[in-house]
C-alpha positions in Angstrom: 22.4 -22.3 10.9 21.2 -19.5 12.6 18.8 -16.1 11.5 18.7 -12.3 12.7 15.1 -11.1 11.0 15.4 -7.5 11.6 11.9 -5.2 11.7 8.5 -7.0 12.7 6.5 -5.6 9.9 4.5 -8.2 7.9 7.9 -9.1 5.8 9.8 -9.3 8.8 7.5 -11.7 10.9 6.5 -13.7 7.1 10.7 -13.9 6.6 11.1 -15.1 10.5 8.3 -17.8 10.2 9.6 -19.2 6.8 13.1 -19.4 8.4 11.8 -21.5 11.6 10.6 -23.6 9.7 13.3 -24.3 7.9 15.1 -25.6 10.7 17.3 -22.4 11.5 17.5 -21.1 14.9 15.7 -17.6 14.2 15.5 -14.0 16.5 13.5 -11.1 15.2 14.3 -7.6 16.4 11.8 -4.7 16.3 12.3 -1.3 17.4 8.8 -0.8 18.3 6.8 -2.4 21.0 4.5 -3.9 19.0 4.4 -5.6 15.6 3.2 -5.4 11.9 4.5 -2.0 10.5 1.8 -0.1 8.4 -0.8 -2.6 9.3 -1.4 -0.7 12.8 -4.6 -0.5 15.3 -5.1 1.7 17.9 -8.6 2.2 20.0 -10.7 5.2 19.1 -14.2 5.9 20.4 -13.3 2.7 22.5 -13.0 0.7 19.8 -9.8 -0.9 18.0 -9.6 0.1 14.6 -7.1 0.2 12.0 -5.1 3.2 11.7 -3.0 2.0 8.8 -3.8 -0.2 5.6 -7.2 -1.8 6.6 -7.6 -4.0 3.7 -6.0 -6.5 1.0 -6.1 -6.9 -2.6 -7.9 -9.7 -4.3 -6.8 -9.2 -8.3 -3.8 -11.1 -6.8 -3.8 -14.3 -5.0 -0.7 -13.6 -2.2 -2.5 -11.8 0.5 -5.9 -14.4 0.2 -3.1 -17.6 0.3 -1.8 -16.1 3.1 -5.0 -15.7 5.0 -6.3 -19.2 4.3 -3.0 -20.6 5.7 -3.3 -18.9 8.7 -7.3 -20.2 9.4 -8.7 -16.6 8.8 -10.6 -17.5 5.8 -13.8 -17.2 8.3 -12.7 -13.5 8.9 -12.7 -12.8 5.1 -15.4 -9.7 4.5 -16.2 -8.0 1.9 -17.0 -4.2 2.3 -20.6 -3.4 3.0 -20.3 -0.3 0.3 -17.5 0.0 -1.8 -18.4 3.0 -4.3 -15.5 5.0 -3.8 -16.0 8.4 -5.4 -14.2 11.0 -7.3 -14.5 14.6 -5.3 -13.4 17.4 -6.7 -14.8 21.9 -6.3 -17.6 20.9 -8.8 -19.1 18.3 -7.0 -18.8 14.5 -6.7 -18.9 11.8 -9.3 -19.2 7.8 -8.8 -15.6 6.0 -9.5 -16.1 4.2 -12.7 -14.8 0.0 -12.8 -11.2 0.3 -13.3 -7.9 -0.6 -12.5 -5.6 2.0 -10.6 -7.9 4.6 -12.3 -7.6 3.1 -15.8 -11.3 2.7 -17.0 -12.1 -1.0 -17.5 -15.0 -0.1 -20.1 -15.0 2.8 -22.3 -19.0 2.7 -22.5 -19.3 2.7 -18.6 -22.3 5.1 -18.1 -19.9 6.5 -15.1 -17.8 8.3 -17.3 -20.1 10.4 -18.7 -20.5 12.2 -15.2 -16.7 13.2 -15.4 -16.2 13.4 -19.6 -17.7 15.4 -22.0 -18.8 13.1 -24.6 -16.3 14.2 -26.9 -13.8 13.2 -24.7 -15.3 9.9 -24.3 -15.5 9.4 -28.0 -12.2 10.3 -28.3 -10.7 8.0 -25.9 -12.5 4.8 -27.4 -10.8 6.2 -31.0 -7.5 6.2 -28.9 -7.6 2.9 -27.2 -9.2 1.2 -30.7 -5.8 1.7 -32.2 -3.2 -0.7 -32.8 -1.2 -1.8 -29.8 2.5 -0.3 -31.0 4.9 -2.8 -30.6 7.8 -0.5 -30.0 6.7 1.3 -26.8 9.3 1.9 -24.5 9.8 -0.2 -21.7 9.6 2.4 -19.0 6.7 4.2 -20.1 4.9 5.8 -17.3 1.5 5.2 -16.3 0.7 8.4 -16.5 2.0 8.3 -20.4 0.8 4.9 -21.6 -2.9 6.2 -20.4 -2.8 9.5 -22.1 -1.4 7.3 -25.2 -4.4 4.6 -25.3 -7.0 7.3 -24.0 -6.0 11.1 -23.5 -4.8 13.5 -21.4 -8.9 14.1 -19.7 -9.0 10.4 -18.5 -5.3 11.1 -16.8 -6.2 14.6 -15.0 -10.0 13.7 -14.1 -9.7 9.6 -12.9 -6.1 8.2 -13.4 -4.3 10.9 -11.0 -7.2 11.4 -8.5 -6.8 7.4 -8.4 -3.1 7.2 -8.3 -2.6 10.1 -5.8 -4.7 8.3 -3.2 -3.5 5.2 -3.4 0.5 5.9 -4.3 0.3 9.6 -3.3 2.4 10.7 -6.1 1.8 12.0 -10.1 0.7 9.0 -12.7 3.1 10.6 -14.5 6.2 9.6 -12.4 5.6 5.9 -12.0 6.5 3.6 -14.6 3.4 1.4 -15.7 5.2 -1.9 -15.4 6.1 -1.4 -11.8 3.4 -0.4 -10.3 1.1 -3.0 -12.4 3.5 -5.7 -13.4 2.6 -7.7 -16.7 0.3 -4.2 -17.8 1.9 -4.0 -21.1 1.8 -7.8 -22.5 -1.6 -7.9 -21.4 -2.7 -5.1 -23.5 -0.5 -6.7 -26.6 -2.8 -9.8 -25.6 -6.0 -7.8 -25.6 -5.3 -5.2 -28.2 -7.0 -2.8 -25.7 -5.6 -0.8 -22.5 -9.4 -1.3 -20.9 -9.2 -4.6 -21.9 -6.1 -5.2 -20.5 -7.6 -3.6 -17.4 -10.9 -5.1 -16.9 -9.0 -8.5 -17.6 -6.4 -7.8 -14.5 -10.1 -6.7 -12.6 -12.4 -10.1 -14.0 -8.8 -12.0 -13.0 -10.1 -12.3 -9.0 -12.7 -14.1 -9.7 -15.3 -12.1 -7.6 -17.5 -9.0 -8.7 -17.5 -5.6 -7.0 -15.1 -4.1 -4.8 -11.4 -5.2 -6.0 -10.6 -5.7 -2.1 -11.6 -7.7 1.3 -11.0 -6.8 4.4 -10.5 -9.0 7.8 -13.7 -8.7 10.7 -11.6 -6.6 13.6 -9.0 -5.2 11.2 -6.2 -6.3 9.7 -4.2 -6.5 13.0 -6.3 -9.4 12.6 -3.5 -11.2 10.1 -0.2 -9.8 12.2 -1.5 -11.2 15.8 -2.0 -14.4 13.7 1.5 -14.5 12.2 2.8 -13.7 15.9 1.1 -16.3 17.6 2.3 -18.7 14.7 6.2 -17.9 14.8 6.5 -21.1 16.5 10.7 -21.1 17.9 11.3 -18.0 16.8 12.9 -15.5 19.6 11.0 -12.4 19.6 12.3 -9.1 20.9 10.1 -6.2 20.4 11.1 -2.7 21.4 14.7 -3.5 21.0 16.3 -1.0 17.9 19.6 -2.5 16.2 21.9 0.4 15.1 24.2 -1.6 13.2 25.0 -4.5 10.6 28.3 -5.4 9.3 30.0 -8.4 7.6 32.6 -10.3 9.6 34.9 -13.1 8.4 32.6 -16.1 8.9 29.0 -14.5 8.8 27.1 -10.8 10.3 27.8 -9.2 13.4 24.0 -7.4 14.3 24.6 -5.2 17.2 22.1 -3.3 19.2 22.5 -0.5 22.3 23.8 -3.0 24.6 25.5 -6.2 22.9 26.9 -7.4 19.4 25.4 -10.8 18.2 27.0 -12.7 15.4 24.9 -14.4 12.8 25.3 -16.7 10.1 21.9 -14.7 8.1 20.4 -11.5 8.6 17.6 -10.4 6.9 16.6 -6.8 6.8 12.8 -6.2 6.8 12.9 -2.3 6.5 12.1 0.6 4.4 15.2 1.5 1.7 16.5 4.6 4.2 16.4 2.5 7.1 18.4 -0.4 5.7 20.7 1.5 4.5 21.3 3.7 8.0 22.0 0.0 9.5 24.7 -1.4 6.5 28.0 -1.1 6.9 30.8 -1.7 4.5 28.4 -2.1 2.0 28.5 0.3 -0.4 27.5 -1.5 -3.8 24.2 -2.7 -1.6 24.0 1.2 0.0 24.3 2.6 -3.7 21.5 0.7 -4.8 19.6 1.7 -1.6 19.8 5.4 -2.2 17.8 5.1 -5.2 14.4 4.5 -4.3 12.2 6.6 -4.1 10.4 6.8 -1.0 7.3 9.1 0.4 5.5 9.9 4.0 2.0 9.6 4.6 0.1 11.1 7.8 -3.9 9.4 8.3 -5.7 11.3 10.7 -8.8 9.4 12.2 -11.5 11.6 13.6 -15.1 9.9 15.6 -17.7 12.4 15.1 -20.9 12.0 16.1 -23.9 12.6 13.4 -27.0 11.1 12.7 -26.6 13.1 8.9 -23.7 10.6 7.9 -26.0 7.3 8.7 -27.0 8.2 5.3 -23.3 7.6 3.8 -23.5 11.0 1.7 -19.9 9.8 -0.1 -20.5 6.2 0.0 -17.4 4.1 1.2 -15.0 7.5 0.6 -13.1 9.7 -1.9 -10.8 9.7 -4.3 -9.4 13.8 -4.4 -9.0 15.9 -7.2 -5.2 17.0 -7.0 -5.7 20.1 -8.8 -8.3 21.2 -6.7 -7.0 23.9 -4.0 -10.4 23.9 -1.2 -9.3 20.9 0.6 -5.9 19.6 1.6 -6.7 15.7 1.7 -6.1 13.5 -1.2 -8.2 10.9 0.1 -11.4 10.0 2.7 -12.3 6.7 3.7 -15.7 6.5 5.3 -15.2 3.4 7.5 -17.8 3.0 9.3 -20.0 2.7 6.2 -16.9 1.1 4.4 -17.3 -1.8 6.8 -20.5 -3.6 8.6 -17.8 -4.5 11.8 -16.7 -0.2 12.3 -20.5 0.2 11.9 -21.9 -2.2 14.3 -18.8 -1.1 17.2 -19.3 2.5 16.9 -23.7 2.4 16.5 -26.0 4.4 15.0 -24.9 8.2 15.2 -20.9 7.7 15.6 -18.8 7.5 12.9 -15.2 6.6 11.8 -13.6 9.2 9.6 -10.4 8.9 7.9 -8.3 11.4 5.7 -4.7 10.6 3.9 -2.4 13.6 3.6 0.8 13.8 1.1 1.3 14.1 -2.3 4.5 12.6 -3.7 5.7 12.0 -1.0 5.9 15.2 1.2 3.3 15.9 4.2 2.8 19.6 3.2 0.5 20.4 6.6 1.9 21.1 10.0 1.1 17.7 12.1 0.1 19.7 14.8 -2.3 21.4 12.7 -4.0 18.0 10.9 -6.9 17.9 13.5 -8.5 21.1 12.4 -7.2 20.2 8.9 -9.0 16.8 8.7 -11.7 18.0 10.2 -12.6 21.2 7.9 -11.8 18.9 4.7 -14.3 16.3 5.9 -17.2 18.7 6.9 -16.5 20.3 3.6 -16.1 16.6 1.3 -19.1 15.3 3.1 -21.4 18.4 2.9 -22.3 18.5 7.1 -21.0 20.0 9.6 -19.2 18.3 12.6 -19.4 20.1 15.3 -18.3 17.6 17.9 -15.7 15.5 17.6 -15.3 12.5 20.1 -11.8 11.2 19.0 -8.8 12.0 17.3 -5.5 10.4 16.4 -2.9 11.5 13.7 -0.3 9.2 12.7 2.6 9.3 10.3 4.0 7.0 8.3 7.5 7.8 7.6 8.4 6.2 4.3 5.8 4.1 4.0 5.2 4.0 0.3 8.2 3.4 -2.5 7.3 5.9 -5.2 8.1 3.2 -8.5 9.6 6.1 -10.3 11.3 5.6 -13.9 13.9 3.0 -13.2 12.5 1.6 -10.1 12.6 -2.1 -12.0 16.7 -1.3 -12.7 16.9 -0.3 -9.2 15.0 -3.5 -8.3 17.2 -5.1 -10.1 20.3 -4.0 -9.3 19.8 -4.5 -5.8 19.4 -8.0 -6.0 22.5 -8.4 -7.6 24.4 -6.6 -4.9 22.6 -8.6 -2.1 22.9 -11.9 -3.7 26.9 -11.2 -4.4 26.8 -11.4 0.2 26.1 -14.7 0.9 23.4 -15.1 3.9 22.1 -11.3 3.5 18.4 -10.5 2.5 16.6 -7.2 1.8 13.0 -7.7 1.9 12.2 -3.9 2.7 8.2 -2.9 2.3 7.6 -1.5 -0.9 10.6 -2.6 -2.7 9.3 -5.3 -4.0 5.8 -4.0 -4.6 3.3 -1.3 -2.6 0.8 -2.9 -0.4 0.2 -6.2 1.1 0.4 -8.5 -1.6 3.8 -6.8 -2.7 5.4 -7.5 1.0 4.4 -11.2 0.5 5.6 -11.3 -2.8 8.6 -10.2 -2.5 9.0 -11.7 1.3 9.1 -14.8 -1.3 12.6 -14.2 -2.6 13.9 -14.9 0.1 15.7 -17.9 -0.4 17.3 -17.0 -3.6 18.8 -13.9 -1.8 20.4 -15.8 1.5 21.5 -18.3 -1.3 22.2 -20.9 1.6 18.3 -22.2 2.3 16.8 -25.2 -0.1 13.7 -26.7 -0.8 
């Protein structure tokens, strides 16, 4: 049997590896010239640096699995500060413990520098109730937190936290998608911060509820390259078409047509569903996610001011606010001991995350000044030289798990697994992030329907 893996993101190469190894004769096509997707470097200030996600989750176990297998569990690092903070035209507050911006404790000193103690007192009366045991299925985050705690805890943490991290409204995403097993785990607690701190205390490790990897998190794609062992690799090559032919998949590119017995699309929902043809349950399903851009811009400044780390590890922007365009700033040179120690005392790494469900609002051309005006103004100094600058967008990088995003799931699965040797295993679709990609990468063999154990 033979594999076409196409897109070299981190589900592409973990869909190409698991393949080889299996015995099938495997090729992976990616359009770009080099690999891993979102989880992108690029030098700045002289110094390689991520430019897309630069760390993992550790409430789940996929991504830390993953890392151990591969013999990175010596690049492992914690971040040297990780209080994130919540900016917003009245001044910063410190990010209480929580989970996706649901509060983990209720009596968390934090809160007090965000709530009136009213509103405090009111959520604990909230979240004391009984659990109902008729809540609806596809309750949105946004809805089952104003239910267990109020509408101040949505506005002033949840959708600062969600917006970051998602970049779209707390009130659009159902709960279950975008924290699967959220619901029984409150039924098991009695408590939505119970539930939450539970999912938190579930890692195992205190603090910060992520790692990173000592040189970036290019760190984990070069080591999945360098471990597709017999799988034929062909970067900067784009396939414009797939199709089904009588006795497997015709995959055709520019300049020839290859026929497969499996192919296995690694892409975001629009891109498989440009490539598909003749597939029109598989396109229908397709067409209904929900998918967003992102643009980060990275700036190197130079100021002895921010050795101090006035924000901490970054912040977490108040959407309603109207002074500053970014909904996020990661400060990662004091986010990580490795940006620090490349870039010296003096020189710093800035990054800002712009759009808001799902649309990049700001002219790209105009970001620079943007990014830099937001973080003068965020940070409180003034950066009046900057050494470095790169803007990159990521075109539908995030699935937005809207209401109906687990029947779209779902129903896509069905359609795949009714074409024998096809797989979908898009980013996002399965789950934002890292540990969603791996996840989901892990259904693999269920959707081909020709692979066994």
């Amino acid at each position: 049997m033979n594999a076409i893996v196409i897109g070299g993101g981190l589900s592409g190469l973990l869909a190409a590896r698991e393949l080889a190894r299996r015995g099938m004769q495997v090729t992976l096509f990616e359009s770009a010239r080099t690999f891993g997707g979102a989880i992108a470097g690029a030098e700045l200030g002289g110094v390689s640096t991520d430019i897309g996600a630069e760390a993992f989750a550790i409430t789940r176990p996929e991504a830390l699995e993953l890392i151990k297998e591969l013999g990175l569990a010596d690049e492992i690092i914690a971040p040297a500060r990780s209080d994130a903070h919540l900016w917003s035209e009245s001044g910063i507050a410190d990010l209480p413990r929580s989970l996706m911006g649901i509060p983990c404790d209720l009596a968390d000193p934090a809160l007090a520098k965000i709530l009136s103690e009213k509103e405090i007192a009111a959520a604990q009366k909230l979240d004391a109730k009984d659990f109902p045991s008729d809540l609806d299925p596809e309750i949105t985050l946004g809805e089952l937190v104003r239910l267990r705690m109020g509408d101040a805890i949505v506005r002033r943490i949840l959708a600062p936290v969600v917006a970051g991290v998602h970049a779209i409204d707390p009130d659009l995403v159902e709960a279950e998608a975008i924290i699967p097993g959220l619901i029984a785990r409150c039924r098991e607690t009695g408590s939505l911060a119970a539930a939450a701190d539970s999912f938190r205390s579930a890692s195992g490790a205190p603090g910060s509820a992520i790692n990173g990897l000592r040189g970036g998190m290019t760190t984990l794609i070069n080591a999945l390259v360098a471990d597709l062992e017999g799988v034929n690799v062909k970067s900067n090559r784009t396939v414009t078409a797939v199709r089904k032919s009588k006795t497997g998949w015709i995959v055709e590119t520019a300049d020839v047509s290859l026929r497969t017995d499996n192919v296995v699309l690694a892409l975001s929902a629009p891109a498989a569903r440009r490539l598909l043809r003749g597939q029109d349950r598989i396109n229908a399903a397709l067409e209904k996610f929900s998918v967003g851009d992102v643009a980060v811009v990275s700036l190197v400044v130079t100021s002895a001011k921010l050795d101090k780390a006035p924000v901490g590890s970054g912040v977490l922007v108040d959407p309603d606010q109207t002074s500053v365009k970014a909904k996020a700033l990661t400060h990662a040179s004091a986010k990580w001991d490795w940006v620090k120690e490349a870039f010296g005392p003096g020189t710093h790494l800035i990054r800002l995350s712009y759009g808001r469900n799902g649309v990049i609002e700001e002219s790209l051309d105009e970001l620079p000044d943007q990014a830099r005006r937001d973080a003068e103004r965020i940070l409180g100094v003034k950066l009046p030289k900057v050494t470095d600058v790169k803007v990159t967008r990521w075109a539908d990088s995030l699935v937005h798990q809207r209401v109906g995003h687990r029947q779209n799931v779902k129903a896509l699965q069905e359609a795949v697994n009714a074409q024998e040797g096809l797989a979908i295993i898009g980013a996002g679709i399965g789950g934002n992030g890292i540990a969603g990609s791996i996840a989901y990468s892990r259904t693999l063999a269920d959707q081909l329907g020709v692979i066994t154990e």
